[in-house]
N, C-alpha and C positions, 0 to 999 in steps of 0.2 A: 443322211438325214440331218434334217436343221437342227439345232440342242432343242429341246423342248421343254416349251415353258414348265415352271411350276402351277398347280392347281387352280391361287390366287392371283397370278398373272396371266389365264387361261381365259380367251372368250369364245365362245364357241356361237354361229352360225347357223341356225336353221333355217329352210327354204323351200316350202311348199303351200301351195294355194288352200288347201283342205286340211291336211293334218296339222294338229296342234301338239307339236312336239316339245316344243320350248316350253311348255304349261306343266306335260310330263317330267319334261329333264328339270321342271325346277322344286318338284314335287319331290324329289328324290333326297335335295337338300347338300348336293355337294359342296358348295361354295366356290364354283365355277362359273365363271358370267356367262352369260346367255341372251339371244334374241332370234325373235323369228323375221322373217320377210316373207312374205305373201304374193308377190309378184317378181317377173323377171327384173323388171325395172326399179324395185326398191332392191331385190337380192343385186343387183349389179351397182347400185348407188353405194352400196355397205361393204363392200367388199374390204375396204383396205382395215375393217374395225375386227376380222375375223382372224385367228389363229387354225383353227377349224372349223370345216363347212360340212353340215350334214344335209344333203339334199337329192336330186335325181334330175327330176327334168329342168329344171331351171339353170342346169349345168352350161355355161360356155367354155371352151378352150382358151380361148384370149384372156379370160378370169386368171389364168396363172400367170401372166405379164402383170396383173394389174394389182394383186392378191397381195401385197409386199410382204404382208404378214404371215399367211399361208403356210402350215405345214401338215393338217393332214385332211383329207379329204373321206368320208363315212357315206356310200351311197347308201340308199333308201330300200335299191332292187338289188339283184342277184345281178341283173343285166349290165356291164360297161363297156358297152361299145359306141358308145358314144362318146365317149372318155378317150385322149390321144394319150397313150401312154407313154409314149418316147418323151412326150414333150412336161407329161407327171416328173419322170426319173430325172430330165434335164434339171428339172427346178426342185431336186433333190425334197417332193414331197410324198407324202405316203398315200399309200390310195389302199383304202379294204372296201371289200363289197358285203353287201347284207345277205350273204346265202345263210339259207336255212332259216330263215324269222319266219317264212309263210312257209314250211316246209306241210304243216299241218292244213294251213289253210286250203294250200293251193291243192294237194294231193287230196284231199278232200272232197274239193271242185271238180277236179276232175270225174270223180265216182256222183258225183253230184248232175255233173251233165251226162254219165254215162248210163245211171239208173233213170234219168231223165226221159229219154230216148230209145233205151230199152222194155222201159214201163209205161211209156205213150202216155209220160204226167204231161206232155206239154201240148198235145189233144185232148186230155180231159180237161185243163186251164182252159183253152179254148172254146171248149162246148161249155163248163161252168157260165163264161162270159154270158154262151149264146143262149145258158139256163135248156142244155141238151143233154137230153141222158140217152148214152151208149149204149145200144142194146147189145146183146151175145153174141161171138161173130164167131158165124161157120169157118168160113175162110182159113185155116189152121195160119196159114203164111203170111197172113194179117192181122193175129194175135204179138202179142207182149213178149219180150223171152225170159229168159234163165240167165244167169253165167256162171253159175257151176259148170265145167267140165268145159269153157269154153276159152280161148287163148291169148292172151295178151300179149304184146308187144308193144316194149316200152324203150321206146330212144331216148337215153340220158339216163344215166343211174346215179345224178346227184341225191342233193339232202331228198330233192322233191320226187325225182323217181324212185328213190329207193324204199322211201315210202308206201309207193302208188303201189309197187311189186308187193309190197307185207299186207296192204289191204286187199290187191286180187287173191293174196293166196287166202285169207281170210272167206272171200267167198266162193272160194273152190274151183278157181282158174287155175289153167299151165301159165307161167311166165318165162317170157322171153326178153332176154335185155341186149342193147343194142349200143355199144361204147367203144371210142377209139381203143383207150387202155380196158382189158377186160379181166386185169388181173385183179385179186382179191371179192370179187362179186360173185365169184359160183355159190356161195351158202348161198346170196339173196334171192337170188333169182334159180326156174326150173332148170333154162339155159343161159349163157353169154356170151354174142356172138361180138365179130367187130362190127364198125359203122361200117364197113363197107361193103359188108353182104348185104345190106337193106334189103334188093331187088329180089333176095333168094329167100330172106325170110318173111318177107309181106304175105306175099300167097298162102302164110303156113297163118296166119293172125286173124282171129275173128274181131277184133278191138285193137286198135293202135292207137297209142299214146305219145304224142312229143312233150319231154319236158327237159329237152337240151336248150343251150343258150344258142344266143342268135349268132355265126359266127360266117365268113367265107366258106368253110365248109358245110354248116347247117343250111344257108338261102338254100330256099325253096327245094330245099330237100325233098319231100313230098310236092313235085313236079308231077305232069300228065302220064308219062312212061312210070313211078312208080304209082298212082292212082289206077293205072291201067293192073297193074299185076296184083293188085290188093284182090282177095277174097271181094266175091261179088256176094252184097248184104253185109258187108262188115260193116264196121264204127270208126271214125276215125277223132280223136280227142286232141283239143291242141290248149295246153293250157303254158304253150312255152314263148315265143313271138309269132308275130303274124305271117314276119318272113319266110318264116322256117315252110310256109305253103304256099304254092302258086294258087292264086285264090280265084283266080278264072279256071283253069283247072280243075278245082276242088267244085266248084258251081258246076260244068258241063257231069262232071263226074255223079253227082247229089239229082241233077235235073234229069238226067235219064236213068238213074236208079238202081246204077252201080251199086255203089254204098246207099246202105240201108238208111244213115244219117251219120251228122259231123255235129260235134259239141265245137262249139269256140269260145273262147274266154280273148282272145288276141287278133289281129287283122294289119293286114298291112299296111293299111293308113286308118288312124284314129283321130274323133271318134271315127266311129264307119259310115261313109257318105250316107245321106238319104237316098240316093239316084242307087246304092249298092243291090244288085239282085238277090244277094243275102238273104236280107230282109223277109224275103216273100215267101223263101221258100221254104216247105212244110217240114221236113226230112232237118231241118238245121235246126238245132239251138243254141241260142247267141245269148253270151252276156261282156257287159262292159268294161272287160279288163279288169274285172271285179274280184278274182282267183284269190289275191293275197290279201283281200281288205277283210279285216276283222276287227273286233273290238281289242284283242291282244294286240294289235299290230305296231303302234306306236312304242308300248314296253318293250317288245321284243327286238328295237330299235336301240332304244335306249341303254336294256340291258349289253347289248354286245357294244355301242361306245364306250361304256361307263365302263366295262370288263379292261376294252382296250386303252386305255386313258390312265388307270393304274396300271394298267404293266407298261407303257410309254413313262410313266411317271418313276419308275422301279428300274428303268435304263434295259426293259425287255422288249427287246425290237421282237420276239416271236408274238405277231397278234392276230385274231379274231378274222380268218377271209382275208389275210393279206394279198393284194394284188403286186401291187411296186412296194 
């Protein structure tokens, strides 16, 4: 690790289009400089003014060639894979990620598209629009459901699935968790299986939930052959990457009515095309990568730099989501 400055010789880098973090970090009152940058191209002009850079998408790799100052690096997401890490360690900087700031939010969203889709709120939205009122429907298999008594499966048991598990048992689901390491997670979950039984526990799931990071082994994890053994009328919830689903896939799967419906919150290219068949389809609901945005969002940023900043400042390399 490079020495790290003291407080007052500290300037710290913000960088994102939307959030005004610099506003918060400076509400706080530490006596640490600060600025924001708003574009790729102002955050790349500033680069050599920053000591740390807290930001996400406006991340380049080349930024560490260029960075001279540079030693620790505060992503925004949980997500860094976009981030080369070999090339972090080479230039001996620190890298932490923001797991756990939207643990609440996201896990949230997820029950949020799942009672969505469950409780047909996004047909009665639509009939509202069309000022249509629903009469009583015989059809039993075309009513609303329940989820007491019915099963979840949840791949990734970090901050955010581990959550998602404490709110199904909350409404009286079995939960199933799905993790490379599966030690320590029997209390949280009913079961804990590895990631590489998927294909054996799908079938057993009325609701599946991804809230793993996007990785080599997660891409398109939920592929056609696992969409295929999924419980026919289940749910499938993605509030993890878009990668994590083959999303043509997922469309043939929703259009002939396999699954009963898919919440998405993620896609695998954003925003999501207008030309995307998504879109259309009734059984989906979709929203804009919106899972982690809340009004807390920006403090709970803040508080885990400002946590790790004093203990960087205390000579405590042990910090907050260390990655490198």
């Amino acid at each position: 690790m490079r020495d790290f400055p003291a407080f007052d010789e500290l300037t710290i880098q913000f960088a994102h289009p939307a959030y005004r973090f610099s506003d918060i970090f400076l509400a706080r009152d530490t006596g640490i400089k600060s600025f924001q940058t708003f574009s790729k191209e102002d955050t790349a002009a500033r680069l050599g003014e920053a000591d740390v850079m807290v930001l996400s998408g406006f991340w380049q790799n080349d930024f560490l060639e260029k960075a001279t100052k540079l030693k620790y690096i505060h992503t925004i997401s949980a997500g860094y894979n976009y981030i080369d890490l070999e090339a972090v360690k080479s230039h001996s900087v620190i890298l932490c990620n923001a797991s756990g700031v939207n643990s609440n939010a996201v896990s949230e969203h997820a029950f949020g598209l799942l009672l969505t889709l469950t409780r047909k709120i996004h047909l009665a939205r639509d009939n509202q629009a069309r000022r249509g009122w629903r009469g009583m429907v015989g059809d039993r298999s075309k009513r609303e459901e329940e989820l007491p008594g019915k099963t979840m499966l949840i791949i990734g048991l970090g901050n955010i699935g581990s959550r998602t598990a404490r709110l199904a048992r909350a409404f009286g689901m079995k939960t199933i968790g799905l993790k490379r390491n599966t030690k320590g997670f029997e209390d949280l979950v009913d079961e804990i299986h590895p990631t590489s039984s998927l294909l054996e526990q799908l079938p057993r799931a009325d609701v599946v939930v991804l809230t793993c990071p996007l990785t080599d082994e997660t891409f398109r994890l939920i592929d056609a052959p696992a969409l295929n053994v999924m419980k026919p009328g289940a749910f499938l919830i993605n509030v993890a990457r878009g990668g994590c689903v083959d999303q043509a896939a997922l469309v043939s799967a929703l259009k002939n009515n396999h699954l009963a419906g898919a919440g998405l919150d993620t896609f695998e290219e954003e925003p999501l095309p207008e030309d995307s068949p998504l879109w259309d389809i009734e059984n989906a609901v979709l929203t804009s990568h919106t899972g982690g945005e809340t009004r807390q969002y920006e403090d709970n940023i803040v508080d885990q730099l400002i946590e790790n900043l004093h203990r960087l400042s205390r000579g405590n390399s042990a910090l907050i989501n260390r990655i490198v």
